[in-house]
PASE-440438 format. One line per field, with one value per residue (C-alpha): residue in three letters; residue number from 1; x, y, z. Coordinates in nm, 4 decimals. Layout:
REM PASE-440438
r <- c(Ala  ...)
k <- c(NUM  ...)
x <- c(X  ...)
y <- c(Y  ...)
z <- c(Z  ...)
//
This chain:
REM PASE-440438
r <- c(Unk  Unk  Unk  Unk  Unk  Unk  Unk  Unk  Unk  Unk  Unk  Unk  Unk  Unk  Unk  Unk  Unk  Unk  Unk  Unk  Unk  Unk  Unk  Unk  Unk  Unk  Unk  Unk  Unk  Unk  Unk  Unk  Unk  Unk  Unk  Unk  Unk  Unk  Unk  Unk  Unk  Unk  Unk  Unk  Unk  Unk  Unk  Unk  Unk  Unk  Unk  Unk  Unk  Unk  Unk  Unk  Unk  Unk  Unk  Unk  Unk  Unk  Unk  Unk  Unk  Unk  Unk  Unk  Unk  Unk  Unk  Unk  Unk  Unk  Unk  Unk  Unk  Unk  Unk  Unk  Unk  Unk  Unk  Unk  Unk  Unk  Unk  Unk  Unk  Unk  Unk  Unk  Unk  Unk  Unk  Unk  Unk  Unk  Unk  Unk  Unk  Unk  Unk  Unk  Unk  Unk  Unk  Unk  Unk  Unk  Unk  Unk  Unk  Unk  Unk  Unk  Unk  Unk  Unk  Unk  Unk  Unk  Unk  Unk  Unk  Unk  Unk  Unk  Unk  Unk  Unk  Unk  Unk  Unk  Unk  Unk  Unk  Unk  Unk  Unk  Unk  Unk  Unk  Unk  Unk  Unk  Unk  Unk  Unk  Unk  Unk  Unk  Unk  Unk  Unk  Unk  Unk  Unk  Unk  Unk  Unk  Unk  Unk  Unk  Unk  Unk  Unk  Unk  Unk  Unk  Unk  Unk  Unk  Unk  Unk  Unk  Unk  Unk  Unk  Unk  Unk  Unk  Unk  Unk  Unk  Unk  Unk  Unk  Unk  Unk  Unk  Unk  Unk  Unk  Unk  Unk  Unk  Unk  Unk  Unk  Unk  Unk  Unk  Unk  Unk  Unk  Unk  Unk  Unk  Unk  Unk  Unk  Unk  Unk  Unk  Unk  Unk  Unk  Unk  Unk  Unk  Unk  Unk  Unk  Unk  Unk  Unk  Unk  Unk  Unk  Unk  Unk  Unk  Unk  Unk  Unk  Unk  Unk  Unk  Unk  Unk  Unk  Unk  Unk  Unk  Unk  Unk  Unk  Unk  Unk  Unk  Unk  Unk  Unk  Unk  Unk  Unk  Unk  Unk  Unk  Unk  Unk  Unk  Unk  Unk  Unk  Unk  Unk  Unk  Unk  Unk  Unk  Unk  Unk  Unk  Unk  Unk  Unk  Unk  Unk  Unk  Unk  Unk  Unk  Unk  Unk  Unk  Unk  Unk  Unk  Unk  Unk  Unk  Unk  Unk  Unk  Unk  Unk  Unk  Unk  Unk  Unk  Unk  Unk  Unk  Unk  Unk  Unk  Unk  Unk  Unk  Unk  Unk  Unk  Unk  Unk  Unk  Unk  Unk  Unk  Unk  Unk  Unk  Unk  Unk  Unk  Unk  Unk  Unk  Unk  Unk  Unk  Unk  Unk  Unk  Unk  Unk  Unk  Unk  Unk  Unk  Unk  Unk  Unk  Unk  Unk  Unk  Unk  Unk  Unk  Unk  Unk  Unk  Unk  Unk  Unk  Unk  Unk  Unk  Unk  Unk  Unk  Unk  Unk  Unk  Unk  Unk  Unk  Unk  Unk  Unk  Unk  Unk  Unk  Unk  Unk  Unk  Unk  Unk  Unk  Unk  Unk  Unk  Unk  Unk  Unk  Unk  Unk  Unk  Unk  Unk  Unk  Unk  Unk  Unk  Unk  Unk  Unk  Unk  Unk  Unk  Unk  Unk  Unk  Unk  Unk  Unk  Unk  Unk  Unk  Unk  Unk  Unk  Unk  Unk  Unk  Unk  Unk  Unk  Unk  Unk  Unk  Unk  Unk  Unk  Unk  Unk  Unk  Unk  Unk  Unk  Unk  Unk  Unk  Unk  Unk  Unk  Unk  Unk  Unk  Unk  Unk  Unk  Unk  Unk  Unk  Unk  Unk  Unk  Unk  Unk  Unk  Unk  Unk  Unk  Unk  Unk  Unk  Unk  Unk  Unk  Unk  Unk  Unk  Unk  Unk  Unk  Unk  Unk  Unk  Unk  Unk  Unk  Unk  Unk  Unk  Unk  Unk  Unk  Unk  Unk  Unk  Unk  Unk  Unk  Unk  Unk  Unk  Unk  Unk  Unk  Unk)
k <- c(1  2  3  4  5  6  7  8  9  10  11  12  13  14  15  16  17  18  19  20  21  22  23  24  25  26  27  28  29  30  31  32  33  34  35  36  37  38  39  40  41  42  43  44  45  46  47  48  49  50  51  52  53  54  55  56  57  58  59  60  61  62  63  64  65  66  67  68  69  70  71  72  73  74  75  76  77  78  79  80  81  82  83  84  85  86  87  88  89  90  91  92  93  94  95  96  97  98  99  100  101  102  103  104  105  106  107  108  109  110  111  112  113  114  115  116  117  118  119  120  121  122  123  124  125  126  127  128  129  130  131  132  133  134  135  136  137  138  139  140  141  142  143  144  145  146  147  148  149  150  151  152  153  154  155  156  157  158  159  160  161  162  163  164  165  166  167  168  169  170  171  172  173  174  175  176  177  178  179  180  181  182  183  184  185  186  187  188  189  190  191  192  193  194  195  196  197  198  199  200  201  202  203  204  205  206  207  208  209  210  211  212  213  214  215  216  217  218  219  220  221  222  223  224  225  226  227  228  229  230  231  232  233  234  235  236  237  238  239  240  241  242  243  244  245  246  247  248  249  250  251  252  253  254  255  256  257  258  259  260  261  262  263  264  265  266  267  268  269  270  271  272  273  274  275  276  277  278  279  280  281  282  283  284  285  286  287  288  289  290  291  292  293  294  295  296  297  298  299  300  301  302  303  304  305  306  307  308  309  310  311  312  313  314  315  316  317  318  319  320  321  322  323  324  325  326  327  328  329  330  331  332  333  334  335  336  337  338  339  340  341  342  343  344  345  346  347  348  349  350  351  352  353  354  355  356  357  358  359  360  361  362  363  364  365  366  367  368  369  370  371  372  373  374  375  376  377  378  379  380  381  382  383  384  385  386  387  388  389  390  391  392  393  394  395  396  397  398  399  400  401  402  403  404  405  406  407  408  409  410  411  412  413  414  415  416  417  418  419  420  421  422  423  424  425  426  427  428  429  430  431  432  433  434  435  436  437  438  439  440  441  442  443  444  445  446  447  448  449  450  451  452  453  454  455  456  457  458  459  460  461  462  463  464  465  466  467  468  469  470  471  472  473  474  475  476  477  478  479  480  481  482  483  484  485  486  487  488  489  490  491  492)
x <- c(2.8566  3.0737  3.3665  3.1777  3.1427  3.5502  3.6976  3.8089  4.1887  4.4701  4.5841  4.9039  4.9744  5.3225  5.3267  5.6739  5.5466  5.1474  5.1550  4.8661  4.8657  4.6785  4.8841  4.8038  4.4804  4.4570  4.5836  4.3805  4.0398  4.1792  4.2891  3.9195  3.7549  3.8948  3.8134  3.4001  3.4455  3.4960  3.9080  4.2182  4.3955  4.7073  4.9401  5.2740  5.4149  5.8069  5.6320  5.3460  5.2710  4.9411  4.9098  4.9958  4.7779  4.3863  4.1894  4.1384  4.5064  4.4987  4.1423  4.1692  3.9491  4.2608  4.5403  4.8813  5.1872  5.5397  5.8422  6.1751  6.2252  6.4824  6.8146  6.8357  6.7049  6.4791  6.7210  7.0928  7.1873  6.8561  6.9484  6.9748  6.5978  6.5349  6.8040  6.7279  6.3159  6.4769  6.6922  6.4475  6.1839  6.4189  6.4827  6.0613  6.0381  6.3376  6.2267  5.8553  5.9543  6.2703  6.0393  5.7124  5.5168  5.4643  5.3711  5.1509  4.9406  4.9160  4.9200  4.7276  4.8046  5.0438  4.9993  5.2643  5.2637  5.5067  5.8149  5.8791  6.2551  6.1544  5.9605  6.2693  6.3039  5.9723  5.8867  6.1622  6.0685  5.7258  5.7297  5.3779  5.1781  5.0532  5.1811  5.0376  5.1684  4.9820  5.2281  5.0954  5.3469  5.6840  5.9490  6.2181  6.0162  5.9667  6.2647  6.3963  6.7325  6.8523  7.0414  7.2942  7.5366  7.6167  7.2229  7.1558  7.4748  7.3377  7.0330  7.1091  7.1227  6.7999  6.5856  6.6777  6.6212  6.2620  6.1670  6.3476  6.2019  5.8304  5.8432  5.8332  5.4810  5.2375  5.0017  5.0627  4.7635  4.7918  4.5409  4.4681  4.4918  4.7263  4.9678  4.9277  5.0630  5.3284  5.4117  5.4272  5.6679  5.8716  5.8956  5.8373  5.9883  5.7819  5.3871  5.5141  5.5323  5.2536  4.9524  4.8625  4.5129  4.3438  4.2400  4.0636  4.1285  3.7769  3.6381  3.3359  3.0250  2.8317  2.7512  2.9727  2.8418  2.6800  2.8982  3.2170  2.9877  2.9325  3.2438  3.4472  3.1192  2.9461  3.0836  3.1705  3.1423  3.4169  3.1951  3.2426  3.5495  3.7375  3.9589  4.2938  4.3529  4.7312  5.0611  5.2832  5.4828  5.5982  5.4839  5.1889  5.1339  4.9547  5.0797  4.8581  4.5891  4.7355  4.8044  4.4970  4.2612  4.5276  4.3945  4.0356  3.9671  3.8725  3.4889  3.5110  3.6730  3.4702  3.4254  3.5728  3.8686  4.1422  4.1646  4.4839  4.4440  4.7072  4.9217  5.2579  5.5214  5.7482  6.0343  5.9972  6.2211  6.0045  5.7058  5.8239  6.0229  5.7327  5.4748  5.7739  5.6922  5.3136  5.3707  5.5936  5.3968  5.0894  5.2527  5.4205  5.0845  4.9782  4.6976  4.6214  4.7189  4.7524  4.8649  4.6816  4.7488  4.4997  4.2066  3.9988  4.0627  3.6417  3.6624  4.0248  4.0274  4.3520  4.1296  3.8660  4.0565  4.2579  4.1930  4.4130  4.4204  4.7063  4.6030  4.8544  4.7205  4.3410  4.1868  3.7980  3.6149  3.7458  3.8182  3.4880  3.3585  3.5493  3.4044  3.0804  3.1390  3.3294  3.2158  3.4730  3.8047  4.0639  4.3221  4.6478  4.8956  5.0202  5.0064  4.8929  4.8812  4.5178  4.3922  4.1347  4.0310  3.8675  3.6388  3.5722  3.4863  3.2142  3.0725  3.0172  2.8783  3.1423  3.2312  3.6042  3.8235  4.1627  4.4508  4.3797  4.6366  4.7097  4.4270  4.1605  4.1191  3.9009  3.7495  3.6220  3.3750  3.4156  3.1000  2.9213  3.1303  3.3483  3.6360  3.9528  4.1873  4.5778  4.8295  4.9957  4.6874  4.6633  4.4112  4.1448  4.1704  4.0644  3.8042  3.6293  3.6615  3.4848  3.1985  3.1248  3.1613  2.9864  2.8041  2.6553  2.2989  2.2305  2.0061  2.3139  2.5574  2.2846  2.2860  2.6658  2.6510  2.4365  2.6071  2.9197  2.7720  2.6274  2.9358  3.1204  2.8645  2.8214  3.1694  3.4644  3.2660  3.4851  3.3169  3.4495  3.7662  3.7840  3.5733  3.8360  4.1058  3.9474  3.8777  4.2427  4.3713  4.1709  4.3350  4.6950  4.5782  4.8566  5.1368  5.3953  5.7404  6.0588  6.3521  6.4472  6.8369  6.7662  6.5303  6.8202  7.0816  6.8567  6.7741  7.1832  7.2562  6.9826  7.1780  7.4858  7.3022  7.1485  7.5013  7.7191  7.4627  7.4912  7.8756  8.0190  7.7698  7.7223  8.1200  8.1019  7.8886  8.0091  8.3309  8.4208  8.8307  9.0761  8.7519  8.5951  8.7829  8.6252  8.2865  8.2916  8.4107  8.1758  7.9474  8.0890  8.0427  7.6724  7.6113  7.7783  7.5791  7.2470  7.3252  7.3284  7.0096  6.8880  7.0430  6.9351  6.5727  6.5592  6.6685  6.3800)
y <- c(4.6962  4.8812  4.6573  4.3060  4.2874  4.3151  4.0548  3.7473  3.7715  3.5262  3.7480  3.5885  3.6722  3.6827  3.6662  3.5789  3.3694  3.2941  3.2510  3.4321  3.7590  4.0709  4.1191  3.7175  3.7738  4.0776  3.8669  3.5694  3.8028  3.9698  3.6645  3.4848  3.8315  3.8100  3.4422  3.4965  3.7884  3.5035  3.5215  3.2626  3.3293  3.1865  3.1943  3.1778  3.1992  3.0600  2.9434  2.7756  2.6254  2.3815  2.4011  2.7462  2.9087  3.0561  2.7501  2.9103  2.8265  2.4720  2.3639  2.3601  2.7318  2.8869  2.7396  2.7927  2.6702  2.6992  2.7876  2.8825  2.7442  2.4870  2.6813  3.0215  2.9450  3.2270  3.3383  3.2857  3.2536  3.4260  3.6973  3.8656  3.8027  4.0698  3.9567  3.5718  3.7066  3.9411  3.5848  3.3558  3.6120  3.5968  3.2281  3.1756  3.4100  3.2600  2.9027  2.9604  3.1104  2.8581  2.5859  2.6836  2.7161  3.0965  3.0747  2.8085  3.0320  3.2893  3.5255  3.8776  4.0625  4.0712  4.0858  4.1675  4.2873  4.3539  4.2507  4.5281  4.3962  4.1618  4.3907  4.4754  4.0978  4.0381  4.3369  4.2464  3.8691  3.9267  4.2965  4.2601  4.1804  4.4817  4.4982  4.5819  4.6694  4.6559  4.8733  4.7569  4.9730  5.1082  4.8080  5.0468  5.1854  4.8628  4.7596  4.7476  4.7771  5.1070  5.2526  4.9751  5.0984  4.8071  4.8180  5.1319  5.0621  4.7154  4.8436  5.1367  4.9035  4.7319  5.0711  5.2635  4.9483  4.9452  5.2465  5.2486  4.8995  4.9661  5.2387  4.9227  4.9053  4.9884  5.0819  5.1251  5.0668  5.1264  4.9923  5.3212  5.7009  5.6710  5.4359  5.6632  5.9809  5.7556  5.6431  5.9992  6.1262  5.8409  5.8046  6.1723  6.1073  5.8095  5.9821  6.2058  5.8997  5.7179  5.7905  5.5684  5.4411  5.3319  4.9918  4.8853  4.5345  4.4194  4.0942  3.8203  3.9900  3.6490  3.4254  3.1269  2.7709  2.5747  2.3274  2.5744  2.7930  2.5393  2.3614  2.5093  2.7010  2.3659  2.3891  2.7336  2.7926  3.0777  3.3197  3.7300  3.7732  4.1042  3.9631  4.0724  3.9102  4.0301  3.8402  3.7714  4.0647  4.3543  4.6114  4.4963  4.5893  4.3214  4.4104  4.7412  4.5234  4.3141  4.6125  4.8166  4.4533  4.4495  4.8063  4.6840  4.5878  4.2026  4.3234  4.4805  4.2140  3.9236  3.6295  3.7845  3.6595  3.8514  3.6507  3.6904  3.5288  3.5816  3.4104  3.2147  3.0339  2.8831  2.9110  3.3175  3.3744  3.6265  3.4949  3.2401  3.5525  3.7908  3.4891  3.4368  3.8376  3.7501  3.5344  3.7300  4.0393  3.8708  3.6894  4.0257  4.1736  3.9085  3.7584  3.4124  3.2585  2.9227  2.8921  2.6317  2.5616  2.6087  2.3237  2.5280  2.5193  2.5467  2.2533  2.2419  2.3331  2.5455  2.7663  2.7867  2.8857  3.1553  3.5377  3.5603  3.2861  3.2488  3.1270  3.0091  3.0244  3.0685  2.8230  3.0854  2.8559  2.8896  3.2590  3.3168  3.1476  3.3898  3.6988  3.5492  3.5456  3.8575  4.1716  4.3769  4.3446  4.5256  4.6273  4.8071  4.8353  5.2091  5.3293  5.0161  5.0244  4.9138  4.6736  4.3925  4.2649  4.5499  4.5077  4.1285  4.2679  4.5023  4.2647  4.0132  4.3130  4.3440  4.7400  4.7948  4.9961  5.0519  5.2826  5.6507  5.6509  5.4573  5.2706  5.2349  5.5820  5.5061  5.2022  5.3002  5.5626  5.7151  5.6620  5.5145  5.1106  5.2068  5.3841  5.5496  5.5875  5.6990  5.4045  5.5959  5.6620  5.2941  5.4295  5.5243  5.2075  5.0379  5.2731  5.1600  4.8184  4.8594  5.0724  4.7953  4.5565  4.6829  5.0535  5.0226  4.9046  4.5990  4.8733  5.0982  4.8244  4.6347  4.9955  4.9821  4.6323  4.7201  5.0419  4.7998  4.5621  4.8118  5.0155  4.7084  4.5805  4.9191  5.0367  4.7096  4.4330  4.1867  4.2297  4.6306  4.5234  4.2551  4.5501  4.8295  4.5739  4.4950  4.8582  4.9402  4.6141  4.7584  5.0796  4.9250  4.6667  4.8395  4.9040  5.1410  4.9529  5.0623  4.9647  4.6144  4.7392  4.9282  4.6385  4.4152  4.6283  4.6690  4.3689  4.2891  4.5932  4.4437  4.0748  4.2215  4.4039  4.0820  3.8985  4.2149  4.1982  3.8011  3.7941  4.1183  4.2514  3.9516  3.9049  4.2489  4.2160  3.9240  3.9297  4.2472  4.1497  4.0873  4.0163  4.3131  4.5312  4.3160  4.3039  4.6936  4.7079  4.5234  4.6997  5.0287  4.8629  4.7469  5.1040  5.2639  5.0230  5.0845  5.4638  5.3576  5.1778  5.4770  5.7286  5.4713  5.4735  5.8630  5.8240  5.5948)
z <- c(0.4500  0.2143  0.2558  0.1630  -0.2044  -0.2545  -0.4208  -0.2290  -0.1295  0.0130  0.2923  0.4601  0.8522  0.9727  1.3393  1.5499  1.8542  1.8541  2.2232  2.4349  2.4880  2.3503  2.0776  2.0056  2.0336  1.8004  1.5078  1.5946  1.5934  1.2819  1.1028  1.1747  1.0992  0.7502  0.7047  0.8029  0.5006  0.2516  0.2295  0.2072  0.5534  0.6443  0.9323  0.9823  1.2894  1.3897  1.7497  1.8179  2.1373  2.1230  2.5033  2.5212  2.2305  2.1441  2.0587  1.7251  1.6504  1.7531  1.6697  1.3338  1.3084  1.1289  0.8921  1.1234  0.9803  1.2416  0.9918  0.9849  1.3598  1.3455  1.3040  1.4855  1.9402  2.0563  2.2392  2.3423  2.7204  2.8102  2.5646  2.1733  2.1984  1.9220  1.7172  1.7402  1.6239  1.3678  1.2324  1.3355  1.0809  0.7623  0.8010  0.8167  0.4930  0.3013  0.3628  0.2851  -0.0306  -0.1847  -0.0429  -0.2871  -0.0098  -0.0257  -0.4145  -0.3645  -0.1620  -0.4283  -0.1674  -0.2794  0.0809  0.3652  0.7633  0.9473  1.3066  1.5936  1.4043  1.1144  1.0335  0.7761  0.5858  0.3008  0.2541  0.1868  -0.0361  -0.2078  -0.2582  -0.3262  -0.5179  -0.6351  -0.3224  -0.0480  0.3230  0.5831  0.9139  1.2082  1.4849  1.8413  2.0312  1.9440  2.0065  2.1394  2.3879  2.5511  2.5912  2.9602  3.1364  2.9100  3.1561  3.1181  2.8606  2.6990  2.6273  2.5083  2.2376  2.1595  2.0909  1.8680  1.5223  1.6091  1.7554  1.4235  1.1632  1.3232  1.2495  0.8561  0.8063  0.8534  0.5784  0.3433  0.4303  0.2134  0.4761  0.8803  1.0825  1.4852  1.7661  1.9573  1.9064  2.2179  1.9934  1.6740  1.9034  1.9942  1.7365  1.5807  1.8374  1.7754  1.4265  1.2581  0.9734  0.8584  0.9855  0.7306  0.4792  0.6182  0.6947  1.0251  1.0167  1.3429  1.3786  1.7175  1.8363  1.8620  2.0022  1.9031  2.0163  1.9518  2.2566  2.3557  2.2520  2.4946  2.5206  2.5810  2.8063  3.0427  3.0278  3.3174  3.4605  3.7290  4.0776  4.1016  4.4672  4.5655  4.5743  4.4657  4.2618  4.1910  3.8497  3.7367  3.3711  3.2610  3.1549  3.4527  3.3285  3.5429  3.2900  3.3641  3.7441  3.8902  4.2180  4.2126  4.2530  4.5004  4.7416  4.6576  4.7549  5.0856  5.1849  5.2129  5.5786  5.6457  5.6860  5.3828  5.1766  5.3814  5.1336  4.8356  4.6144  4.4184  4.1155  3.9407  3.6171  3.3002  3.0370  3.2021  2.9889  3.1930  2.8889  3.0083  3.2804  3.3650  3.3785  3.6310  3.8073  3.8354  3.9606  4.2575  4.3234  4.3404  4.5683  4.8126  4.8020  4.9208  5.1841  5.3163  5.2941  5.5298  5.2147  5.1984  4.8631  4.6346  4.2827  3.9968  3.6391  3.4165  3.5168  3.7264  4.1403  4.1941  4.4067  4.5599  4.9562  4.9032  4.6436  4.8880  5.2006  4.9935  4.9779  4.6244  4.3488  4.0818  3.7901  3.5346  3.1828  3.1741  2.8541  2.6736  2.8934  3.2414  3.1470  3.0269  3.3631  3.5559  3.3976  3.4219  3.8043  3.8752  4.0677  3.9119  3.6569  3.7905  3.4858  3.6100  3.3228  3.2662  2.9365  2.8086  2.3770  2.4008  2.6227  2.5206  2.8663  2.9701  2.6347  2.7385  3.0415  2.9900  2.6860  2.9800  3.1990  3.4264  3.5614  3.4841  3.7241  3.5074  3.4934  3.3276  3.0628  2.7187  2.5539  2.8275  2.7710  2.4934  2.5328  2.9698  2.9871  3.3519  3.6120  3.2920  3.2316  3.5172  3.6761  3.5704  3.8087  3.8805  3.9402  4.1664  4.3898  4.5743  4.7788  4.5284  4.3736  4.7386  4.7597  4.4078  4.5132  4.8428  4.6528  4.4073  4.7067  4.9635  4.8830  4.5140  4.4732  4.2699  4.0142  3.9723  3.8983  3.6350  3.4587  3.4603  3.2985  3.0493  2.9698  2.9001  2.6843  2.4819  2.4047  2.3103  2.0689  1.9324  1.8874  1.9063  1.6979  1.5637  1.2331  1.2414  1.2424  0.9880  0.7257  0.8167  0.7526  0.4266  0.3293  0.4119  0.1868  -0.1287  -0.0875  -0.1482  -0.3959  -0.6872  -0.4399  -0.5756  -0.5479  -0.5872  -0.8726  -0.8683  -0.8101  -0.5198  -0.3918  -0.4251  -0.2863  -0.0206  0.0608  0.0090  0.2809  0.5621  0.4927  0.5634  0.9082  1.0134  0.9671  1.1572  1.4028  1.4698  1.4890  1.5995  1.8734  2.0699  2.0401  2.1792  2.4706  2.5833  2.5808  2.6318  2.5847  2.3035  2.0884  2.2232  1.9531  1.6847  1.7856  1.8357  1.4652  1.3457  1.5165  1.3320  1.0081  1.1036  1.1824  0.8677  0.6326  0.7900  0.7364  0.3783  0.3737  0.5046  0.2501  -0.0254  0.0891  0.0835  -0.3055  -0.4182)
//
């Protein structure tokens, strides 16, 4: 392959919570990708759950190191989420770096994803070294409750740094052509800058080892599954599958589960929120149910005698055991950046009935690895479900299954994306780099952001009396200064 005779690298991750979730599980592939290729790779990360995390994190597969953690919470009250990452990102790269740590690593790449704000700072502490930024979705179209006005002024500094910060990159790679249009509309300005390179998340194509094949996999006895793997996020729609599975008759759904399997951290209020909507829904839709951590229920009576299983947190094993079992995966997130599921899916030869927008798009080939199908059209996702159920032969869905399975192995390897990541780091091996004044003043101007930010908006927001007046200020002054930056940027 052209990418394997480059020289060996220390390539350095940043990553702001290594939870699970597909983002998680991007950087994990990418980060053990990179490592099989012969490189250094390090992670740092400012969260690190060990019983909320890919095994690779916690089993000693990858070097993870949790910095810059003990000073600024994830949050405050529930809120300032993107501030407390933005803080909780320049304490991890300041500490790293005073501490020797960084150095030590003789890092000769960077990997930074889903947090850009940091990307000044670090440029500007280590001038020499390449960035790359791997853009999973635009933040600021994420974000929910903008109709609130308080919100939509809150978010104004934080929305426009994003954008401003990731033209420190030396490189911006995106995980779909649906993200790169995005991300185009978005951000104009800096496509113009940047050329953004498409980099699939991909996934292991080699078999599980015996030992963690079989490891979850005696006693299943729950017969046919339709699976739903997704966080308990409302983004992510799990309730389409809920009421589309409600719309089959009894006959129809005789013997069959709805497995609804995803990431759930109870610190996420809501995670624990959306689970509680699960729940209701079900019941109003007159579904038998039962909730389980993550051992898995193949035994339990409740599991047995329910029509829809919750499962919080699914561990490779019991997820793999699941796919191995399931009839169909049903994805239902709108617009989603990528999606990696539905590529599990079809590598273990399961059909995949998902949404018709965003990243599916180009992994689901229509009537060939399964269905695409409007989120807004409950009933034609019923009527797939009953047709893999109940009206396709077992030839026509063995064709399907190997139609999957061959599209994954020929087109999302894991070993594609660790080469294009490769070829893309010997591209910005000399990055170009800008004065060493303007770095500093710079990296002076997104100090004084960080620190407006920390004291005058919250003072704003949640006040919203005599201190009002000062928070709004300082949010004047915050907003002035980044127009700087901004100006200053345009002159290197």
């Amino acid at each position: 392959m052209a990418g394997i005779q480059s020289k060996k690298k220390s390539i350095v991750f940043f990553h702001p919570d290594l939870g699970i979730g597909g983002a998680e599980r991007l950087v994990i592939d990418a980060a053990v990708g990179l490592q099989n290729r012969g490189h250094k790779v390090t992670i740092f990360t400012s969260h690190c759950d060990q019983g909320h995390c890919f095994d690779e994190a916690r089993n000693g597969t990858l070097d993870v190191r949790v910095r810059g953690n003990t000073i600024v919470p994830p949050s405050v009250l529930s809120r300032f989420s993107i501030l407390c990452a933005i803080l909780r990102q320049a304490h991890l790269l300041i500490q790293i770096k005073y501490s020797g740590e960084l150095d030590q690593l003789e890092p000769d790449a960077f990997f930074v994803d889903q947090l850009s704000a940091g990307l000044p700072l670090l440029q500007w502490l280590q001038p020499r070294v390449p960035i790359l930024f791997y853009c999973h979705f635009p933040d600021l179209l994420l974000v929910q409750g903008r109709q609130q006005l308080l919100k939509r002024i809150y978010r104004i500094l934080f929305d426009s740094w994003e954008g401003l910060s990731m033209s420190f990159a030396d490189a911006i790679a995106v995980n779909s052509m649906f993200t790169r249009g995005v991300v185009g509309r978005t951000w104009p300005t800096l496509v113009k800058e940047k050329e953004l390179k498409v980099v699939y998340p991909c996934i292991d194509i080699h078999p599980p080892k015996e030992g963690e094949k079989q490891a979850q996999g005696n006693g299943w006895d729950l017969g046919p599954v339709l699976l739903s793997i997704n966080r308990y996020e409302r983004k992510k729609d799990v309730a389409l599958a809920i009421k589309a599975f409600a719309g089959m008759d009894k006959k129809q759904r005789q013997g069959v589960k709805l497995v609804v399997a995803g990431g759930y951290d109870p610190r996420v209020s809501e995670n624990v929120e959306y689970h509680d909507e699960m729940e209701r829904l079900a019941k109003s839709l007159k579904l038998s149910y039962s909730t389980h951590g993550s051992s898995a229920p193949f035994q339990s009576a409740s599991a047995r005698d329910s029509e829809i299983i919750f499962l919080l947190n699914v561990p490779n094993a019991l997820k793999q055991t699941l796919l191995n079992n399931a009839k169909l995966l049903i994805y239902t997130p709108s617009n989603e950046h990528f999606g990696i599921v539905p590529l599990e899916a079809m590598l273990s030869g399961v059909p995949v009935l998902a949404a018709n927008t965003g990243g599916p798009t180009e992994t689901v080939v229509e009537g060939e690895t399964g269905w695409l199908r409007d989120p807004e059209e409950i009933q034609e996702w019923t009527r797939v479900m009953d047709m893999v159920l109940n009206q396709m032969s077992s030839e026509d869905l063995a064709l399907m299954s190997r139609s999957g399975v061959a599209r994954v192995r020929g087109n999302f390897a894991d070993t594609a994306m660790a080469e294009r990541l490769d070829d893309i780091f010997k591209t910005i091996e000399n990055p170009r780099r800008s004065s060493t004044m303007s770095s500093w003043l710079v990296c002076l101007l997104a100090v004084i952001i960080a620190m407006g930010a920390s004291l005058g908006i919250p003072m704003a927001l949640i006040t919203m009396s005599g201190g009002a007046t000062a928070g709004l200020i300082a949010l004047a002054i915050v907003l002035v200064l980044m127009l700087l930056v901004g100006v200053l940027r345009r002159q290197q």
